[in-house]
Backbone as XML, in Angstrom:
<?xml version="1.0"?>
<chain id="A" units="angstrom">
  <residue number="1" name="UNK">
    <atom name="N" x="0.852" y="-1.178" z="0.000"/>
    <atom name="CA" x="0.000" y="0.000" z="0.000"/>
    <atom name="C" x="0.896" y="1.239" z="0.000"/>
  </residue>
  <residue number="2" name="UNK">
    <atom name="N" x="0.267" y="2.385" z="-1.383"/>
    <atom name="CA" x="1.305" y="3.036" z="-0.943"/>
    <atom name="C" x="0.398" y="4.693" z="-1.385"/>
  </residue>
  <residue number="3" name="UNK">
    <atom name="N" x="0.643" y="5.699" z="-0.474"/>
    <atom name="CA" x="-0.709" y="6.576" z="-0.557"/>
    <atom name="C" x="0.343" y="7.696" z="-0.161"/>
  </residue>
  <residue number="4" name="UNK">
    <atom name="N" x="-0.119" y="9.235" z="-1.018"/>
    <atom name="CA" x="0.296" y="10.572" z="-0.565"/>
    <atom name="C" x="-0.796" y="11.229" z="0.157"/>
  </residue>
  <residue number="5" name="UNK">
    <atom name="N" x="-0.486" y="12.441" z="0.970"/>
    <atom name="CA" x="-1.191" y="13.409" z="1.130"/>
    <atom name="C" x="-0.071" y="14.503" z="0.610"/>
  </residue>
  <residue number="6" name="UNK">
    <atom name="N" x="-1.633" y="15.453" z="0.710"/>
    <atom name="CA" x="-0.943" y="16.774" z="-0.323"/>
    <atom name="C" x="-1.421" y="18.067" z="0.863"/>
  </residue>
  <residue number="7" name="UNK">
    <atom name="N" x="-0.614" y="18.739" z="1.081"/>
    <atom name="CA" x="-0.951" y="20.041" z="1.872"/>
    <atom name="C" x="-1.331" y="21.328" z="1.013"/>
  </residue>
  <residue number="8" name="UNK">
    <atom name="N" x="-1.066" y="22.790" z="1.609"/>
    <atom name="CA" x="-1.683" y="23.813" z="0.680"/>
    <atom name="C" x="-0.054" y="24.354" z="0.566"/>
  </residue>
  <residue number="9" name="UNK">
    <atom name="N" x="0.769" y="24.185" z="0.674"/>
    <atom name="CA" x="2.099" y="24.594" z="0.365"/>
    <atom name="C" x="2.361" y="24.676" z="-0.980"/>
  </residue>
  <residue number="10" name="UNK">
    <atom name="N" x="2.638" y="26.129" z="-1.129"/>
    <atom name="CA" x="3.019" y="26.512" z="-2.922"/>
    <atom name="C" x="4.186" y="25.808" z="-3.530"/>
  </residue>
  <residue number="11" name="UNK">
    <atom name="N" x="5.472" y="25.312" z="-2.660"/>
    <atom name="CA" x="6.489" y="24.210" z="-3.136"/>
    <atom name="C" x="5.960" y="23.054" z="-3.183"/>
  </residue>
  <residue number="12" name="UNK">
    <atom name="N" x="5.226" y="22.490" z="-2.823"/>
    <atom name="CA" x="4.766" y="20.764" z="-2.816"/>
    <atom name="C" x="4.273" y="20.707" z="-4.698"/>
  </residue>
  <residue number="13" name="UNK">
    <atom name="N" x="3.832" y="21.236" z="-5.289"/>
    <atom name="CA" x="3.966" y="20.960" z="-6.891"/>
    <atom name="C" x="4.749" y="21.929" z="-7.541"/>
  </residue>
  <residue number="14" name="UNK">
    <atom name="N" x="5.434" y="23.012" z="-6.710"/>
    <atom name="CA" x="6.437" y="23.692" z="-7.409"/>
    <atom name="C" x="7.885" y="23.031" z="-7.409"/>
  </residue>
  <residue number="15" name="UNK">
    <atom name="N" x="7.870" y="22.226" z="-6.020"/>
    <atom name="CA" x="9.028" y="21.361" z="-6.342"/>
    <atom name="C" x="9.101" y="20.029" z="-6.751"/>
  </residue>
  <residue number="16" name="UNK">
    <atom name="N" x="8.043" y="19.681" z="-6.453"/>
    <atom name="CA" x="7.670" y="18.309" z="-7.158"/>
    <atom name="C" x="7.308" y="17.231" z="-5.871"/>
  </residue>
  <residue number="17" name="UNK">
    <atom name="N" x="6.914" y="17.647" z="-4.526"/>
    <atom name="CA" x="7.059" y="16.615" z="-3.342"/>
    <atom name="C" x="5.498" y="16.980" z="-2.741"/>
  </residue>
  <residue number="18" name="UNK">
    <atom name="N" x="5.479" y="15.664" z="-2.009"/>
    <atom name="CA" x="4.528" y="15.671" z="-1.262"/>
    <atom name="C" x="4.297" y="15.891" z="0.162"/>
  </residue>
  <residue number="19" name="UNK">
    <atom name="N" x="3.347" y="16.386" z="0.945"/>
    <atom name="CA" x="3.738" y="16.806" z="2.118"/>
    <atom name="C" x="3.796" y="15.502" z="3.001"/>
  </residue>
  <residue number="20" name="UNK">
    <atom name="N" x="3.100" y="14.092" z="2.776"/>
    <atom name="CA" x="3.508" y="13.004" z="3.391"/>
    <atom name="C" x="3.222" y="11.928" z="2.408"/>
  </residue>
  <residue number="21" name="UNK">
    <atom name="N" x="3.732" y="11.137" z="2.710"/>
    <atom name="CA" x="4.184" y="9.610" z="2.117"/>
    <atom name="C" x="3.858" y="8.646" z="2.896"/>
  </residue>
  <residue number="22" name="UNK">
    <atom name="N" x="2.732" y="7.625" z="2.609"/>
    <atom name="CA" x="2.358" y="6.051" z="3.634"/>
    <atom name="C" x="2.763" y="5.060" z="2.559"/>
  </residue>
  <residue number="23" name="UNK">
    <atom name="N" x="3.743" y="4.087" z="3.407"/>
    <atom name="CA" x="4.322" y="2.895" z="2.721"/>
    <atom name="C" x="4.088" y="1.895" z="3.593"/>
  </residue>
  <residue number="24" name="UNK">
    <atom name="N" x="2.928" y="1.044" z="3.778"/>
    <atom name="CA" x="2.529" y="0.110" z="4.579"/>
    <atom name="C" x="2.078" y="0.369" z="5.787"/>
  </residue>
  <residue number="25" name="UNK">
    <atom name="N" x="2.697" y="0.462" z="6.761"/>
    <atom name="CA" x="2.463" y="1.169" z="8.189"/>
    <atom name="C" x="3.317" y="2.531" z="8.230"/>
  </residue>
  <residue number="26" name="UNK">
    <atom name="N" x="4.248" y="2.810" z="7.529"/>
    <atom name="CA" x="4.863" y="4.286" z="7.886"/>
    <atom name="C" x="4.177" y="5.174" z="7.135"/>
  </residue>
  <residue number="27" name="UNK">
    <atom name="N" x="4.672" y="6.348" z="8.051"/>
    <atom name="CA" x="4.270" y="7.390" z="7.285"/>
    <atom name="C" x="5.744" y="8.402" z="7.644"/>
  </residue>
  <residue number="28" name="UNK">
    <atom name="N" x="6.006" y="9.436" z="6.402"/>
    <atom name="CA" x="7.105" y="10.034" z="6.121"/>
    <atom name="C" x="6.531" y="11.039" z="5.946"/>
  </residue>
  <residue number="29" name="UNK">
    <atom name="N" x="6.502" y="12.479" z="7.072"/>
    <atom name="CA" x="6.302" y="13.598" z="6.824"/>
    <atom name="C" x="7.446" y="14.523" z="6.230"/>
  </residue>
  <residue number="30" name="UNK">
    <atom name="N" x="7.430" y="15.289" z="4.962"/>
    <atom name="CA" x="8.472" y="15.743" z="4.479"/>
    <atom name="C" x="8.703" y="17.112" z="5.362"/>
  </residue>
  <residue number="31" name="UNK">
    <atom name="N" x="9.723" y="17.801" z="5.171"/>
    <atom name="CA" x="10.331" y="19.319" z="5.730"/>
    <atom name="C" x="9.428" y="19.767" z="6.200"/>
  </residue>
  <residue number="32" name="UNK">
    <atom name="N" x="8.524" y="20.278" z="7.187"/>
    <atom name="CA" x="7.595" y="21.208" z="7.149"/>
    <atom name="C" x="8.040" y="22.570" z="7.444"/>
  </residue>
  <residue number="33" name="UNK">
    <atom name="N" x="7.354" y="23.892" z="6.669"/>
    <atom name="CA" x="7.809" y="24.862" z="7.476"/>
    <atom name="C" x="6.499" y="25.834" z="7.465"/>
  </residue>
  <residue number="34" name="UNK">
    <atom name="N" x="6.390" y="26.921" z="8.252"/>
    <atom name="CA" x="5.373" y="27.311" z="8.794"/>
    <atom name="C" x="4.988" y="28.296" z="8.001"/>
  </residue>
  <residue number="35" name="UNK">
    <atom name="N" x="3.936" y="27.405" z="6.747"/>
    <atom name="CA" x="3.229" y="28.158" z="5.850"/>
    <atom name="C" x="1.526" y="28.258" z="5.871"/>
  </residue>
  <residue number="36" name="UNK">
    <atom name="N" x="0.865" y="29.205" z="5.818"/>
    <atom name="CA" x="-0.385" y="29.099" z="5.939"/>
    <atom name="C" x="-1.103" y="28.587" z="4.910"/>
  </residue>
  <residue number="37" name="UNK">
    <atom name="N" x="-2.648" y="28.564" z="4.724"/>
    <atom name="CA" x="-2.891" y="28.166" z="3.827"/>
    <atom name="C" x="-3.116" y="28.485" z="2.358"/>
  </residue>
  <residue number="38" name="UNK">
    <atom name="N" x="-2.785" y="30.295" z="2.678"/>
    <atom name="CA" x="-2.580" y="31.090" z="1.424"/>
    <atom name="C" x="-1.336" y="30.984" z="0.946"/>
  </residue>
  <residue number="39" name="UNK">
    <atom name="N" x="-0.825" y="30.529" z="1.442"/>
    <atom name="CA" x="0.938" y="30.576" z="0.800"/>
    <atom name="C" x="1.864" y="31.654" z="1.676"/>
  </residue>
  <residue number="40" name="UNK">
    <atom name="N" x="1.089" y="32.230" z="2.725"/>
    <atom name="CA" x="2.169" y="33.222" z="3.493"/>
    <atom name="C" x="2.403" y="32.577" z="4.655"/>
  </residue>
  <residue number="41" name="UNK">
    <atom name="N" x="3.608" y="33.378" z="4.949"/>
    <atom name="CA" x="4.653" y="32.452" z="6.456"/>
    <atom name="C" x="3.668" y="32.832" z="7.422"/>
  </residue>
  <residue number="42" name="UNK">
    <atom name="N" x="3.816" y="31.812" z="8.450"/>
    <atom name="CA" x="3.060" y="32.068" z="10.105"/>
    <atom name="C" x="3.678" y="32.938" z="10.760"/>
  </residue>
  <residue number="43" name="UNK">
    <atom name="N" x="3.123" y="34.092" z="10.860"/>
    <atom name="CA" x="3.945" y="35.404" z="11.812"/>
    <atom name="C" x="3.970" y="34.760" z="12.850"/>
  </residue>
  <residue number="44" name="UNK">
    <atom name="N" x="4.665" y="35.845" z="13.989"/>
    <atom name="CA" x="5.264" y="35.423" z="15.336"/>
    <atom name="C" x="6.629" y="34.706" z="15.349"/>
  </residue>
  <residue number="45" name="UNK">
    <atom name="N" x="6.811" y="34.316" z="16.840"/>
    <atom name="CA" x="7.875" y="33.777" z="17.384"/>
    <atom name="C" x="7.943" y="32.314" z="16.516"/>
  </residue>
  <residue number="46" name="UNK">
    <atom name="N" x="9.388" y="31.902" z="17.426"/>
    <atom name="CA" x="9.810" y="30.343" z="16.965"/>
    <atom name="C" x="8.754" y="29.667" z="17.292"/>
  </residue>
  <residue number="47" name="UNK">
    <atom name="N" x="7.919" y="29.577" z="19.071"/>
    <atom name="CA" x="6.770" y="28.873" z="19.221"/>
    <atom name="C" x="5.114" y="28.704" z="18.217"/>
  </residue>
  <residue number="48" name="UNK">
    <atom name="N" x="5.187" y="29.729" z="17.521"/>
    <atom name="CA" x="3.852" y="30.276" z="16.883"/>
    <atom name="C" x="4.236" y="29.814" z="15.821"/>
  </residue>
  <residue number="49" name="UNK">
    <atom name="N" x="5.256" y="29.556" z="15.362"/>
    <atom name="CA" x="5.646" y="28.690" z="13.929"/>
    <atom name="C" x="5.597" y="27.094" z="14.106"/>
  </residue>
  <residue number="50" name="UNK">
    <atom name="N" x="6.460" y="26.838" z="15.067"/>
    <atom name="CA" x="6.436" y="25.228" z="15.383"/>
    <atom name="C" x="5.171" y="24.637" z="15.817"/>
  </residue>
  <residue number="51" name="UNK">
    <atom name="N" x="4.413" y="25.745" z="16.150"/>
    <atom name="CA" x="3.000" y="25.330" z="16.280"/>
    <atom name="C" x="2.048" y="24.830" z="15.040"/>
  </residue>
  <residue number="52" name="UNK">
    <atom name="N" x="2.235" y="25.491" z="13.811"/>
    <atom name="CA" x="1.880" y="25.827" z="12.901"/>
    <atom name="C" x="2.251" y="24.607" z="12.238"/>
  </residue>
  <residue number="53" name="UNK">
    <atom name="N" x="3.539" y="24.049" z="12.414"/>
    <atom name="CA" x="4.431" y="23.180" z="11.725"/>
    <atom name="C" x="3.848" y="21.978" z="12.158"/>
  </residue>
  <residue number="54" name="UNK">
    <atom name="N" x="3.624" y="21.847" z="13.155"/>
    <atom name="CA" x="3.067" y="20.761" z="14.012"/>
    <atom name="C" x="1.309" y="20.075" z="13.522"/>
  </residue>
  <residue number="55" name="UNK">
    <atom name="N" x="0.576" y="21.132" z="13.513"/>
    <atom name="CA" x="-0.441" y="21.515" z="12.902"/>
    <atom name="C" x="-0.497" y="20.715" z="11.238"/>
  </residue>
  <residue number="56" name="UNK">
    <atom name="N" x="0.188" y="20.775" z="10.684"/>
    <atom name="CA" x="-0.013" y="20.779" z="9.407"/>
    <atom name="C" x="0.673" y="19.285" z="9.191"/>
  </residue>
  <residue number="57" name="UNK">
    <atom name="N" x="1.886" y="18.741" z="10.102"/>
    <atom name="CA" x="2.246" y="17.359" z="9.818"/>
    <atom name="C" x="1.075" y="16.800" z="10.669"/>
  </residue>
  <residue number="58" name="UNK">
    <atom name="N" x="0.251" y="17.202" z="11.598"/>
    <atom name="CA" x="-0.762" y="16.270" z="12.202"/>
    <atom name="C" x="-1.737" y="15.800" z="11.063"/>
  </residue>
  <residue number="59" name="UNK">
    <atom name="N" x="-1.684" y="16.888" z="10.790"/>
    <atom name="CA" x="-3.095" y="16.788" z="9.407"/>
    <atom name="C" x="-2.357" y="15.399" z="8.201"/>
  </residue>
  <residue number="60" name="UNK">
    <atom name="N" x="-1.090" y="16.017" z="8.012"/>
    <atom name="CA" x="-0.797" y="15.232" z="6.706"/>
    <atom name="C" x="-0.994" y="14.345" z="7.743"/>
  </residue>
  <residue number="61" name="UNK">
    <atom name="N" x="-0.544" y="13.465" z="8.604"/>
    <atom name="CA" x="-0.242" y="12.177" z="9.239"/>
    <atom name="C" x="-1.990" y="11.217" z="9.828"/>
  </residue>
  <residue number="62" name="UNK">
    <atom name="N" x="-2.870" y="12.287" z="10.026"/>
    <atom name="CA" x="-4.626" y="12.428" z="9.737"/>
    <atom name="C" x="-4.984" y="11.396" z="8.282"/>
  </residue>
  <residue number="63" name="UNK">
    <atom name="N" x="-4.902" y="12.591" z="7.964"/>
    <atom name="CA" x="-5.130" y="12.636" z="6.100"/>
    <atom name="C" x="-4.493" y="10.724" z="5.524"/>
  </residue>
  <residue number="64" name="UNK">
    <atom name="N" x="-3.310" y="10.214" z="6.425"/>
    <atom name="CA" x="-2.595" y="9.180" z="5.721"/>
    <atom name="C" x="-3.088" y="7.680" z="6.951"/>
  </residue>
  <residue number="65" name="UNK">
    <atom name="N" x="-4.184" y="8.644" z="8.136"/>
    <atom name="CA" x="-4.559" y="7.326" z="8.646"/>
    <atom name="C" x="-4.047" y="7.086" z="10.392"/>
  </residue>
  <residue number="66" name="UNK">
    <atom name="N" x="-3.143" y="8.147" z="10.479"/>
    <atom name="CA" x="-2.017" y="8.396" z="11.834"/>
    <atom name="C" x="-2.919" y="9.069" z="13.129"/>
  </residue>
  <residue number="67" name="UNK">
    <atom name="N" x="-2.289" y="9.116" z="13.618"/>
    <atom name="CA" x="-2.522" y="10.448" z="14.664"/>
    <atom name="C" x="-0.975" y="10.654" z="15.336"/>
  </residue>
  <residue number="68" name="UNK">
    <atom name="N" x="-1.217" y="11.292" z="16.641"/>
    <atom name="CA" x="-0.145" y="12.055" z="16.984"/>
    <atom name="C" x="0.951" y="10.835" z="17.652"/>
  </residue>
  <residue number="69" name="UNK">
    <atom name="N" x="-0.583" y="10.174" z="18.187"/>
    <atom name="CA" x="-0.036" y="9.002" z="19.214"/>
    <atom name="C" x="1.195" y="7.914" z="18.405"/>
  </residue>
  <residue number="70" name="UNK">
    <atom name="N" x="0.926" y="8.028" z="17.052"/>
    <atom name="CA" x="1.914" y="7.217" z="15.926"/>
    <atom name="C" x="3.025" y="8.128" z="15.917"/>
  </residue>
  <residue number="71" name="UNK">
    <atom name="N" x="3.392" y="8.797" z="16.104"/>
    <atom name="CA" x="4.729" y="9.400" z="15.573"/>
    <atom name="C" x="5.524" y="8.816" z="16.484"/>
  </residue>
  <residue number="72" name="UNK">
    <atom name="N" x="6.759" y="8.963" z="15.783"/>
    <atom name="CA" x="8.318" y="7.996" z="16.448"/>
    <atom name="C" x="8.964" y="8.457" z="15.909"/>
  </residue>
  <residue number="73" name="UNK">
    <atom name="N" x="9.276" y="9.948" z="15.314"/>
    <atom name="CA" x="10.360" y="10.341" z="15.105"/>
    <atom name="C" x="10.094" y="11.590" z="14.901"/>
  </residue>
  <residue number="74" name="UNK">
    <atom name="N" x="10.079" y="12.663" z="15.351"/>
    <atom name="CA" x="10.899" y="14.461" z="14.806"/>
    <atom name="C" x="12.072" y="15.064" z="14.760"/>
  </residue>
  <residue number="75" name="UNK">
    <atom name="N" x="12.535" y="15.772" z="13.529"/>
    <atom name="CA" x="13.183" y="16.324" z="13.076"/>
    <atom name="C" x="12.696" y="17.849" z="13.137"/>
  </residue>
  <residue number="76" name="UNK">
    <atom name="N" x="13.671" y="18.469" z="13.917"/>
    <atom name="CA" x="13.516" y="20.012" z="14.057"/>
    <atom name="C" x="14.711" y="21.046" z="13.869"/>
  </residue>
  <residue number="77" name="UNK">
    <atom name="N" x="14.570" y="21.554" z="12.415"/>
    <atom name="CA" x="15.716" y="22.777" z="12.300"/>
    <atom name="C" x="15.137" y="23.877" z="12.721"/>
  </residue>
  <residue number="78" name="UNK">
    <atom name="N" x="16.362" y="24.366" z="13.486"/>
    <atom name="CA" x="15.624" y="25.924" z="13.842"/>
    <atom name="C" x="17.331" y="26.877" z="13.272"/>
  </residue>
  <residue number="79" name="UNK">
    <atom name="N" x="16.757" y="27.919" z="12.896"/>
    <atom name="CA" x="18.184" y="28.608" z="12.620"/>
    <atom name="C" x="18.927" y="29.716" z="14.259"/>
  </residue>
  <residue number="80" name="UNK">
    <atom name="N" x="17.622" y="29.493" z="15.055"/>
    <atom name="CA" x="18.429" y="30.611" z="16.342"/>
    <atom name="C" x="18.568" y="29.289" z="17.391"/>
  </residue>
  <residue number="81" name="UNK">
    <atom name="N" x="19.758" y="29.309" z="17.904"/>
    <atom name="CA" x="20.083" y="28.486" z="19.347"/>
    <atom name="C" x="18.782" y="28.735" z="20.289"/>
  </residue>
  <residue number="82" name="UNK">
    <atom name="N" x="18.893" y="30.208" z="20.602"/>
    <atom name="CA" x="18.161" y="30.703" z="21.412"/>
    <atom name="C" x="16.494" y="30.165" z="21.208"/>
  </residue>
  <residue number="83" name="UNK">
    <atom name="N" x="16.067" y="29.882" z="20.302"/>
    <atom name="CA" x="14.613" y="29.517" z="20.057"/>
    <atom name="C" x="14.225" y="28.164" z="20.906"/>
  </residue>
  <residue number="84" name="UNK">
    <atom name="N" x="15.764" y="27.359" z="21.019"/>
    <atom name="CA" x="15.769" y="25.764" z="21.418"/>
    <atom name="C" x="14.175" y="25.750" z="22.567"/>
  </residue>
  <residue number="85" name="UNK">
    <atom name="N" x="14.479" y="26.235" z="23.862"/>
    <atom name="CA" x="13.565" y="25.802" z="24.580"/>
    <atom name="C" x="12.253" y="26.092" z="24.021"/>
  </residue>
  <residue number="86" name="UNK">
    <atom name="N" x="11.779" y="27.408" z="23.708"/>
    <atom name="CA" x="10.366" y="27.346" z="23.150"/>
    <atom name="C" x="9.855" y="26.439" z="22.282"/>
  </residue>
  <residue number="87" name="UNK">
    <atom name="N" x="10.904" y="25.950" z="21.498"/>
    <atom name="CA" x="10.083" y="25.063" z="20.674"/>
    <atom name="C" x="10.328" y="23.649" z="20.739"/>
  </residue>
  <residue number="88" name="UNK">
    <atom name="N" x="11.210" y="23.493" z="21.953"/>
    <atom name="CA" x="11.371" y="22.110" z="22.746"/>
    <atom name="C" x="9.907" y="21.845" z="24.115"/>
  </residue>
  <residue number="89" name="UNK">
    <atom name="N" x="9.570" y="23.263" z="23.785"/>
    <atom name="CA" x="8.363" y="23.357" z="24.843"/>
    <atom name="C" x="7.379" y="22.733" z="24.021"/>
  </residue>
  <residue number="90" name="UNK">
    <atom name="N" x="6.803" y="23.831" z="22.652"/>
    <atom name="CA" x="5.967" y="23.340" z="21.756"/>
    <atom name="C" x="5.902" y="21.913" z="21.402"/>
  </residue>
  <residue number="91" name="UNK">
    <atom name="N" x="6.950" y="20.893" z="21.142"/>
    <atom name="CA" x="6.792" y="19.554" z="20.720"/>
    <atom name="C" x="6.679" y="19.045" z="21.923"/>
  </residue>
  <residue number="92" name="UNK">
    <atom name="N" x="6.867" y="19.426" z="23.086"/>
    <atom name="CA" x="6.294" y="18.829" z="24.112"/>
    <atom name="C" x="4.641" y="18.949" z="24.499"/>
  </residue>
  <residue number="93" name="UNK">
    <atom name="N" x="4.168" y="19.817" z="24.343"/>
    <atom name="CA" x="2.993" y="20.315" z="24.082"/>
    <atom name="C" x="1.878" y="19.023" z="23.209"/>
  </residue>
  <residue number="94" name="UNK">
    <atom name="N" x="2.782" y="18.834" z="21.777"/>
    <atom name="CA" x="1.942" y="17.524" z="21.260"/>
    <atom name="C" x="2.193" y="17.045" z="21.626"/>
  </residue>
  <residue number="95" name="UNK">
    <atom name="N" x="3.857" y="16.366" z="22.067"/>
    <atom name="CA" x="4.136" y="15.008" z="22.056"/>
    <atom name="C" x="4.894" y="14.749" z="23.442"/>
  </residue>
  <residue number="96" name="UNK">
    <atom name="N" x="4.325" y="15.157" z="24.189"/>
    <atom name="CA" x="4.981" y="15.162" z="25.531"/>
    <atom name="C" x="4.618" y="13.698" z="26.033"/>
  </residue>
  <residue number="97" name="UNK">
    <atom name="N" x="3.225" y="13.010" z="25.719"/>
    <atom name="CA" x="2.930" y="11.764" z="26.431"/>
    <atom name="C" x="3.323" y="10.466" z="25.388"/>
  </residue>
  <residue number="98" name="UNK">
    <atom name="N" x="4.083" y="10.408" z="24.096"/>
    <atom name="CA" x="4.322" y="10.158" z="22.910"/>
    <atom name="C" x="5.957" y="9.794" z="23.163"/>
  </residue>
  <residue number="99" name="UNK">
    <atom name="N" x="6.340" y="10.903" z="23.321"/>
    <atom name="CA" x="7.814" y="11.003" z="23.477"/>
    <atom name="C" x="8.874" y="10.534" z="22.616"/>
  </residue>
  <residue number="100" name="UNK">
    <atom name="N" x="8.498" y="10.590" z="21.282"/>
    <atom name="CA" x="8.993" y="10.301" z="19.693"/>
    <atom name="C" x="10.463" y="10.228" z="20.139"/>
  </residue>
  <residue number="101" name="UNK">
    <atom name="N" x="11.400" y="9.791" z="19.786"/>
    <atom name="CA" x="12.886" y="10.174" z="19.318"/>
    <atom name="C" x="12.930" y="11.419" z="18.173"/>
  </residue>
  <residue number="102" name="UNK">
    <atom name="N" x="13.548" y="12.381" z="18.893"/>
    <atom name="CA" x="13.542" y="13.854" z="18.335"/>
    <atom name="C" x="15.340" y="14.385" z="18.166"/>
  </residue>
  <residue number="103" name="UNK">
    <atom name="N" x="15.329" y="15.044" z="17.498"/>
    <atom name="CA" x="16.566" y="15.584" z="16.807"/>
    <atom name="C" x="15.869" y="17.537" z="16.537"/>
  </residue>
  <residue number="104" name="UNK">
    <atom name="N" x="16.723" y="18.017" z="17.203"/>
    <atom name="CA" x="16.807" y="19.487" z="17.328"/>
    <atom name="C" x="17.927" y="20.157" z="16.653"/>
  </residue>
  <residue number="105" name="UNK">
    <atom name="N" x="18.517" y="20.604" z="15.482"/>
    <atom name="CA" x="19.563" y="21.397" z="15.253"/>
    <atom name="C" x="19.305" y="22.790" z="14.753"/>
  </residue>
  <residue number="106" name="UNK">
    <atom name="N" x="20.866" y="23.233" z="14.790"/>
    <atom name="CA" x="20.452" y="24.685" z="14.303"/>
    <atom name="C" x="21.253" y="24.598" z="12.954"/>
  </residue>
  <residue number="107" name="UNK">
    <atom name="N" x="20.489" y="25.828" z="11.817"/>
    <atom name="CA" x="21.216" y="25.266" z="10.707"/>
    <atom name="C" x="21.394" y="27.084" z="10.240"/>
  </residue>
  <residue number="108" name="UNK">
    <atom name="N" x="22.018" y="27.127" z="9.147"/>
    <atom name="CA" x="22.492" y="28.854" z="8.722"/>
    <atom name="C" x="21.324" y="29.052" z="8.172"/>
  </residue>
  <residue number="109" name="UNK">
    <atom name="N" x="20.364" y="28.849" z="7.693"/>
    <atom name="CA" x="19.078" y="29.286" z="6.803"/>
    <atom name="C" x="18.110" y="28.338" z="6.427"/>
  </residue>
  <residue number="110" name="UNK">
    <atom name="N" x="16.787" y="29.080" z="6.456"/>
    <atom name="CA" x="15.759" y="28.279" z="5.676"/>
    <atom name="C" x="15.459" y="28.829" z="4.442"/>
  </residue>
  <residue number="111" name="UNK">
    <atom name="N" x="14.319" y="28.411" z="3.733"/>
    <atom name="CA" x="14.354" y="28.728" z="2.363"/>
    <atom name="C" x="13.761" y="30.097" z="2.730"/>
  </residue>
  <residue number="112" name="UNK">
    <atom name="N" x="12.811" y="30.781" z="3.355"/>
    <atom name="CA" x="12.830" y="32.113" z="3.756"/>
    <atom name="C" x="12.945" y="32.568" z="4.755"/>
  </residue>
  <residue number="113" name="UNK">
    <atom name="N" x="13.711" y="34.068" z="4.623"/>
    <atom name="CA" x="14.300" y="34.147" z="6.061"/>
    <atom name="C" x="13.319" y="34.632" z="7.146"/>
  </residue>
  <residue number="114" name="UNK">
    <atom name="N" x="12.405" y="34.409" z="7.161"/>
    <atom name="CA" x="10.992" y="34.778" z="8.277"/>
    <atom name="C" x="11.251" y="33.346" z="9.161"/>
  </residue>
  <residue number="115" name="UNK">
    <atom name="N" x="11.368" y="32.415" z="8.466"/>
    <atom name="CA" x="11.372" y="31.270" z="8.853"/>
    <atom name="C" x="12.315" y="30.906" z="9.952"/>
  </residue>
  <residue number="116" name="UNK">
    <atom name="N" x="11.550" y="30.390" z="10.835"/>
    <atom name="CA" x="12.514" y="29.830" z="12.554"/>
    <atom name="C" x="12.905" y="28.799" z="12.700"/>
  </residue>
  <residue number="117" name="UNK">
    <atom name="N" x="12.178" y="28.260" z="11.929"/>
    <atom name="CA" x="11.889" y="26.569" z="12.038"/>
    <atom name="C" x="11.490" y="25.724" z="11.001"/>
  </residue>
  <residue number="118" name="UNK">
    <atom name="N" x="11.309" y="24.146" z="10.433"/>
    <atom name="CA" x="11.280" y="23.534" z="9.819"/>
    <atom name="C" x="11.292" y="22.276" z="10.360"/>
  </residue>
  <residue number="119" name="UNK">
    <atom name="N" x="10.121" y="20.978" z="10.086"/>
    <atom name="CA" x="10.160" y="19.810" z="10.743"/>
    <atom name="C" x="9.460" y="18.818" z="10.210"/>
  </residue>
  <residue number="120" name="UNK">
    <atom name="N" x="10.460" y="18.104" z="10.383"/>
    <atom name="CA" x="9.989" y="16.362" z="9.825"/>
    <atom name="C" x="9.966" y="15.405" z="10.497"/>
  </residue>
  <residue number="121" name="UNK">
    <atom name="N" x="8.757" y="14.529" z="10.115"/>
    <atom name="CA" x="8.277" y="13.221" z="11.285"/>
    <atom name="C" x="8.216" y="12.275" z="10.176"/>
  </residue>
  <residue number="122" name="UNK">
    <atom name="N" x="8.228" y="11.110" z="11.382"/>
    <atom name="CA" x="7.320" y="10.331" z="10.891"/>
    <atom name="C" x="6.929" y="9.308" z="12.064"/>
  </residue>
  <residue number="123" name="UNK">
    <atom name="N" x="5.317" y="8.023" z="11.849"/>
    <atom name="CA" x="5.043" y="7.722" z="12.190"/>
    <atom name="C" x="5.062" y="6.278" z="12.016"/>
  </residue>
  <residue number="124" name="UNK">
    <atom name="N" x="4.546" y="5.275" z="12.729"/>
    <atom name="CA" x="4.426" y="3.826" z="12.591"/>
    <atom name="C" x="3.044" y="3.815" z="12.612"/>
  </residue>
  <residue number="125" name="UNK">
    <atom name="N" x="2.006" y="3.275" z="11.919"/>
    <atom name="CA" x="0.794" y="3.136" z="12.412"/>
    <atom name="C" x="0.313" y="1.620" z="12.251"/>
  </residue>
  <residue number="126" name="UNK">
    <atom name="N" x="-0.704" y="1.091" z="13.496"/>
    <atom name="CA" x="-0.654" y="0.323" z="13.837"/>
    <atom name="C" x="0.424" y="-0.736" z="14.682"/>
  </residue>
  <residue number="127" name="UNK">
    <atom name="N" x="0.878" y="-0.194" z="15.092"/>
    <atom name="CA" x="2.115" y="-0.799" z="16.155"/>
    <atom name="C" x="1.382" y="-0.904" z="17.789"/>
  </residue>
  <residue number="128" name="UNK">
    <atom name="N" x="1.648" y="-2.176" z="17.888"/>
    <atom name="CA" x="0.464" y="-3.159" z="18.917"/>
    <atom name="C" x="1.502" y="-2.393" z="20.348"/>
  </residue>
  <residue number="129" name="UNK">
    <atom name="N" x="2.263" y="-2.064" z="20.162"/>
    <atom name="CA" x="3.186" y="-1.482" z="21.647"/>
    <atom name="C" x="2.889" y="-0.386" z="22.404"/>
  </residue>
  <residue number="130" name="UNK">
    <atom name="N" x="1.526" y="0.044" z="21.496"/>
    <atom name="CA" x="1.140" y="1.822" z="22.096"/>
    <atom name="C" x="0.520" y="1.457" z="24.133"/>
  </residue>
</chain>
């Protein structure tokens, strides 16, 4: 079985990707970054973005059959050190009772510079260990 979801992100057919990918029981949320549904960035802080970010891989991971309780893995670029705790707060926020294996770095840039943050999951669904 093998199934996409598609988000409202103006790169997902400008670059050619999908916002998630299900290949049997996984699911592969690609880059997310904190775009609305018109195509403009999520104002505010690092938290008000990773919120946003969070938001939108729930849906793709929804959309492919998941919920939150499936995720087992995040990936979080942020470009400021300083942002770390707020948005180590925010993924605690979803996934605080979950407790995914998570990866936090800081990187020199995102594709726009409004941007704080950027994040990728993925999930197992159906895994009898929940």
């Amino acid at each position: 079985m093998r199934r996409q979801a598609h988000g409202t992100s103006p790169y997902e057919a400008l670059y050619g990707f999908s916002r998630g990918h299900r290949v049997g029981n996984r699911i592969f949320v690609s880059g997310t970054a904190p775009v609305e549904n018109d195509g403009s960035s999520t104002p505010g802080d690092a938290a008000a973005q990773a919120r946003r970010c969070f938001a939108i891989i729930l849906k793709a991971i929804a959309d492919l059959g998941g919920s939150a309780r499936d995720v087992v893995r995040t990936r979080m670029f942020i470009v400021d050190p300083a942002d770390a705790d707020e948005v180590g707060a925010v993924h605690g926020e979803f996934f605080g009772k979950v407790r995914p294996a998570a990866t936090m770095v800081v990187v020199a840039a995102l594709l726009r510079p409004e941007w704080r943050i950027e994040i990728e999951a993925e999930a197992l669904v159906g895994d009898e260990t929940h």
